[in-house]
C-alpha positions in Angstrom: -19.4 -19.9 -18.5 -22.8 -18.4 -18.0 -23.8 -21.5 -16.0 -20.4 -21.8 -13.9 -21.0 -17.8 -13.1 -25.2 -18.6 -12.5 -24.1 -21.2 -10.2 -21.1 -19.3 -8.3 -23.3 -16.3 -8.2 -26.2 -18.1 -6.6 -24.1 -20.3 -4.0 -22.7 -16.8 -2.8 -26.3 -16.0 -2.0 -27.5 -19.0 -0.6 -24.7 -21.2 0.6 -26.6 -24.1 -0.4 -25.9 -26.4 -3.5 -27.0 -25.7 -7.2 -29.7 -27.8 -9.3 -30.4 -27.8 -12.6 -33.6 -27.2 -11.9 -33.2 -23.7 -10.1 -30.8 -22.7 -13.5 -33.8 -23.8 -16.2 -35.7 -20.7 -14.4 -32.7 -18.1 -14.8 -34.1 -16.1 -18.0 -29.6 -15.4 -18.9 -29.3 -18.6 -19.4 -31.0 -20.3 -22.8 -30.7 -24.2 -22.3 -33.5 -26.5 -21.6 -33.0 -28.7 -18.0 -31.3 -31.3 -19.8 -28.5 -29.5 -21.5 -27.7 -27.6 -17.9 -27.7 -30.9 -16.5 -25.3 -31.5 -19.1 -23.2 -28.5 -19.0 -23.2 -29.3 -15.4 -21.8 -32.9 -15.4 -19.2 -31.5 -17.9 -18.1 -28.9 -15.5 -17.9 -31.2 -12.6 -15.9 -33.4 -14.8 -13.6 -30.7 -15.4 -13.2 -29.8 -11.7 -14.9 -26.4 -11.3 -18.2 -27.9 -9.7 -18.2 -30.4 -7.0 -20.9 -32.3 -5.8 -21.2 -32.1 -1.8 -23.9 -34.9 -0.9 -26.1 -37.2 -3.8 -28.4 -34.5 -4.1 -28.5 -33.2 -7.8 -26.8 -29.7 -6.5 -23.6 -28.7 -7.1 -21.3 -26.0 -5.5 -17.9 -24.4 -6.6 -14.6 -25.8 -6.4 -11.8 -23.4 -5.6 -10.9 -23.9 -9.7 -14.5 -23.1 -10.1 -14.0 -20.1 -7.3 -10.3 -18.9 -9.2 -12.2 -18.9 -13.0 -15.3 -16.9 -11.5 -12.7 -14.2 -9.6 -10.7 -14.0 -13.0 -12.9 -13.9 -15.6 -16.6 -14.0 -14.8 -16.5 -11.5 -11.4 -18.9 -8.4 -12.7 -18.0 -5.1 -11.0 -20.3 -4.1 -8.3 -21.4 -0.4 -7.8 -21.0 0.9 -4.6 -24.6 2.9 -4.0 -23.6 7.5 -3.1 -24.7 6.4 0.5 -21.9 3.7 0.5 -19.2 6.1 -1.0 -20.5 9.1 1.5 -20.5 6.5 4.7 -17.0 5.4 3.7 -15.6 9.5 3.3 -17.1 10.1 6.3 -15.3 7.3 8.4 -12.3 8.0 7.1 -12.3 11.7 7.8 -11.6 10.5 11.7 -7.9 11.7 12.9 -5.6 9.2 12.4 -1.6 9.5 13.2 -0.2 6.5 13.8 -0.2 3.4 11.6 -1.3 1.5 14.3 -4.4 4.1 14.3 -4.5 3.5 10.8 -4.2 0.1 10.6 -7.3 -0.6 13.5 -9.5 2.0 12.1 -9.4 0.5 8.2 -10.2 -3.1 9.8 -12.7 -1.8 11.0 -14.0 -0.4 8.2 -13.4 -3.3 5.7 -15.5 -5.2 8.3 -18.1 -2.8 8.7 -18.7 -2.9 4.7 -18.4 -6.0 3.8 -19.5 -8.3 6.6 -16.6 -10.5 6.8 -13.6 -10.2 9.2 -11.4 -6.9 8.2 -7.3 -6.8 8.1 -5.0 -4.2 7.6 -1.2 -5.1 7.8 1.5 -3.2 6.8 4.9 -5.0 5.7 8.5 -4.7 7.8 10.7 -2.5 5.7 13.6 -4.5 7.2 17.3 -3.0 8.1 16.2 0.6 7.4 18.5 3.2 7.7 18.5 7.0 8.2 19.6 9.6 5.7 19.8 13.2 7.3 18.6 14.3 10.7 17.7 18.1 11.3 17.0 19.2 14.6 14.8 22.5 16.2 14.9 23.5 19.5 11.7 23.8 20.8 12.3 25.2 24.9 15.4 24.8 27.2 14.6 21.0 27.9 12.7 19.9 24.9 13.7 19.8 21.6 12.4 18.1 17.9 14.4 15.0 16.5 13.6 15.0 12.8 14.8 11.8 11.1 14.5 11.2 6.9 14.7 7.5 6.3 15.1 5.6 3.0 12.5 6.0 0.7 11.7 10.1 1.6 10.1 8.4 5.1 10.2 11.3 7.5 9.7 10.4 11.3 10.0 13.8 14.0 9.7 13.3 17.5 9.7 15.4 20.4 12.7 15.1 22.7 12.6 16.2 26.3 15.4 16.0 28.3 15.9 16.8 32.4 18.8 19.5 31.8 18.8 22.8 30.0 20.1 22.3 26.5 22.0 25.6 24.4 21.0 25.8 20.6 25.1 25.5 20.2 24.9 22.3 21.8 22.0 20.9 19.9 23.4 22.1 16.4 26.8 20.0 17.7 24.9 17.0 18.6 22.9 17.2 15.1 26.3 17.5 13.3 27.7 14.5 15.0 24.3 12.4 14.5 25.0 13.2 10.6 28.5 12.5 10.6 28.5 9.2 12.5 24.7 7.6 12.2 23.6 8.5 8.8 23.4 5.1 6.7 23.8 3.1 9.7 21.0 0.2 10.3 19.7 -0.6 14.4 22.0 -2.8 15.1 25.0 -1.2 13.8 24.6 2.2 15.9 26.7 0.4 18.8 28.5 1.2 22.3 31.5 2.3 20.6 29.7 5.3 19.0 27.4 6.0 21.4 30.1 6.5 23.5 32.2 8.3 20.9 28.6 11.2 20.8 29.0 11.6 24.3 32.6 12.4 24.2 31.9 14.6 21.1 29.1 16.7 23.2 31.0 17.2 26.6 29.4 18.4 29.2 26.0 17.7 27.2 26.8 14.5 26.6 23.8 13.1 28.7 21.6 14.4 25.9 23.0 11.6 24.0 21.2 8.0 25.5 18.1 9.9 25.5 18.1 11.0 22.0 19.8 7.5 20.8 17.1 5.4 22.6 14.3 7.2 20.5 16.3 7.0 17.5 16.2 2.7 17.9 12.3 2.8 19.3 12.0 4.8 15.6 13.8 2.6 13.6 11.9 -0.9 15.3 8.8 1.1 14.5 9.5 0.7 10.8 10.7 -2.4 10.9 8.7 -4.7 12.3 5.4 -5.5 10.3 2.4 -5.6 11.8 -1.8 -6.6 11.3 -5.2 -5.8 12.3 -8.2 -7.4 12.4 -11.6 -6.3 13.2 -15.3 -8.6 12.9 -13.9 -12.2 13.7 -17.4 -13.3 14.9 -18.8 -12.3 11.8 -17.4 -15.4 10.3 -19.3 -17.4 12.5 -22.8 -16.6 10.6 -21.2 -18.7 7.7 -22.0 -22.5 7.3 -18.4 -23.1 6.3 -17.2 -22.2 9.6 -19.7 -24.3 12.3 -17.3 -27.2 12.6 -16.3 -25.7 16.1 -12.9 -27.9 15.9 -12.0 -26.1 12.4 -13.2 -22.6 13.3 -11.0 -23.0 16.3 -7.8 -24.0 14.4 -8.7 -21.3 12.5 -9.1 -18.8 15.3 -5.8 -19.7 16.4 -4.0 -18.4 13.2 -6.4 -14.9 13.2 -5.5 -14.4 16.9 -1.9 -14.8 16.5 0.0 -12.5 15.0 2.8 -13.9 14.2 0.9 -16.9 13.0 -1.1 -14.6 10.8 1.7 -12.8 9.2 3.3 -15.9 8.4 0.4 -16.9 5.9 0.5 -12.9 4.8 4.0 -13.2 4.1 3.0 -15.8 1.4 1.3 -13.4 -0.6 4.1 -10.1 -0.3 3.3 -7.9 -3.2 4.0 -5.1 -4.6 1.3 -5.2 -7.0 -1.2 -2.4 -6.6 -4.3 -4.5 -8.2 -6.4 -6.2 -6.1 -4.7 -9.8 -4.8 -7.1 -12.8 -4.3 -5.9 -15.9 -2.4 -8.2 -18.5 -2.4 -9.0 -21.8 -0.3 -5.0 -23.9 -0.7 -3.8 -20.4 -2.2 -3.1 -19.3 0.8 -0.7 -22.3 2.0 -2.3 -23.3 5.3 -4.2 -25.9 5.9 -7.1 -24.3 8.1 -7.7 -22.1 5.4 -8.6 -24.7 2.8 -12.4 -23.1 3.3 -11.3 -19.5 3.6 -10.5 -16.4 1.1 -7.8 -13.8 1.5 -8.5 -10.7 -0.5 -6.6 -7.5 -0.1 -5.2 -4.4 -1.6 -2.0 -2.2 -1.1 -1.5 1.1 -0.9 0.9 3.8 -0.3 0.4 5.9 3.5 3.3 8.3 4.1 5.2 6.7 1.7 4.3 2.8 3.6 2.8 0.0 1.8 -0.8 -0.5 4.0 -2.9 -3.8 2.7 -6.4 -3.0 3.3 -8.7 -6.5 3.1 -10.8 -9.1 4.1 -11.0 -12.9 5.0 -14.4 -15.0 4.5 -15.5 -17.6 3.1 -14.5 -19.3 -0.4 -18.2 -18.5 -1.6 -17.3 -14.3 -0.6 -19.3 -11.8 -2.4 -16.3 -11.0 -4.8 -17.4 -8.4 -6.8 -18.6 -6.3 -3.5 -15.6 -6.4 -2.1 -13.4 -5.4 -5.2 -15.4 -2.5 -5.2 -15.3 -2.0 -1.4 -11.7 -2.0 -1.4 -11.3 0.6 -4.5 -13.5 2.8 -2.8 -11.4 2.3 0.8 -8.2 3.0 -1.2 -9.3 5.9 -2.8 -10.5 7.4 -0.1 -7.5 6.9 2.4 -5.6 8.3 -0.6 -7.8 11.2 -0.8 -7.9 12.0 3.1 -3.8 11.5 3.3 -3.0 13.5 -0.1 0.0 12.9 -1.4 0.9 10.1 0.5 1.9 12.0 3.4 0.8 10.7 6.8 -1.2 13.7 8.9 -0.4 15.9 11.9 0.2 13.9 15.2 1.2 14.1 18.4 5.0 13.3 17.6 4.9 12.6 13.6 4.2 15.7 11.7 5.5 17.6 8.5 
């Protein structure tokens, strides 16, 4: 094990293969050249080295990658000017997921030097428990919605008639009676038309409001992913085939491409998830790591992570990700997404 974790460790630095003769010099490790040479054959035999050219070096296989990750990794200490640079990042206004989602990309790139992501699952067929209403002036009025799962989306409203608080407590009453527990695609024509009767001579408040009502629902049901630091990969030796960095640029620049491989690894797990090489079921990521995290934003699962190389610095970005989800959790409190423009408490 201490030769398997000398070797992994020293590959991540280098990127070049391993000889016995550069593991006789590492004072941990208590074996004259001969049994290392040993040890090493063994390993390779075993299939957690492999040998790349006839050179004596050896480098990881992804067995050799998967035992390092889950029981040799040693936890890396992010340095106070690390933790302050990250509080101070994520102390930026941020809304919207999409906001969200771009700005922790970027910062899972920024700190670790591999290509940041940030994807946050569908929830699928939501549908919305209670809606409340305040009118705000004689044309504009809030829309709050409370979805499954204590999700609470408000909206501003502004319509191109004067509305009467009578009117808007009516239309809030029929919005409770007739679209509570109803998913998108089952709020149809019939109904519509039903709210419009309902609200008489205010019944054109009714497209208005419905069409915002759908626009909220897609919003939480459609997944989506961000990515930050794509040419960062290209400073790795595993990615200057151009052929396989392009099939591989064509699954990180398509999104739906993208999630498909995501979609692999759906978790609700709140450890850190590690998807190495074939673990990640695509073929033009045989040479590439998936390592990610989930947390909780405004009651939303948000998977903070990176994608690099097999031979990634693992236990830097463990750490880099505890310290990202700590720190969104500490700047949202309670889960509870922040002020916005249209989304607010």
């Amino acid at each position: 094990m201490q030769i398997l974790k000398a070797i992994v460790d020293a590959h991540i630095a280098g990127g070049e293969p391993v000889g016995s003769k550069y593991l006789s010099q590492d004072i941990t490790i208590s074996a004259s050249p001969a049994t290392i040479r040993n040890e090493m054959a063994e390993l390779e035999e075993m299939g957690y080295l492999v040998q790349p050219h006839t050179s004596a070096g050896r480098v990881p296989s992804q067995l050799g990658y998967r035992y390092y990750v889950d029981a040799l990794v040693q936890q890396y200490k992010n340095t106070r000017s690390e933790i302050d640079q990250i509080n101070e990042m994520l102390r930026y206004k941020l809304t919207e997921m999409d906001e969200i989602l771009a700005e922790v990309s970027k910062l899972a790139a920024s700190f670790s030097d591999y290509t940041g992501i940030a994807f946050k699952s569908g929830l699928g067929q939501v549908r919305i428990i209670q809606f409340k209403s305040v009118l705000l002036s004689q044309r504009d009025f809030l829309l709050v919605m409370t979805f499954e799962g204590d999700i609470v989306k408000t909206k501003t409203i502004h319509l191109s008639f004067n509305l009467s608080e009578d009117s808007l407590r009516r239309f809030t009453e029929a919005a409770n009676m007739y679209l509570v527990n109803l998913t998108s695609d089952a709020i149809t024509m019939p109904i519509i038309v039903k709210l419009e009767a309902l609200m008489g001579s205010a019944g054109a408040m009714v497209p208005p409001t419905i069409k915002v009502i759908y626009e909220t629902m897609s919003e939480l049901d459609t997944a989506d992913v961000k990515l930050d630091g794509i040419t960062k990969l290209l400073q790795y030796p595993e990615y200057s085939d151009v052929s396989d960095f392009r099939n591989l640029l064509g699954v990180l620049e398509e999104k739906e491409k993208l999630l498909d491989v995501i979609s692999t690894h759906t978790t609700t797990d709140d450890g850190i998830q590690i998807y190495i090489g074939t673990e990640n079921e695509s073929d033009v990521m045989k040479n590439t790591t998936l390592i990610f995290k989930t947390i909780n934003v405004g009651g939303k699962p948000l998977s903070v992570g990176v994608i690099g190389p097999k031979r990634m610095n693992y236990s830097k970005v463990i750490e880099m990700l505890n310290g990202l989800a700590s720190g969104i959790d500490r700047v949202f409190g309670e889960n509870a997404l922040p002020p916005g423009k249209d989304d607010y408490e």
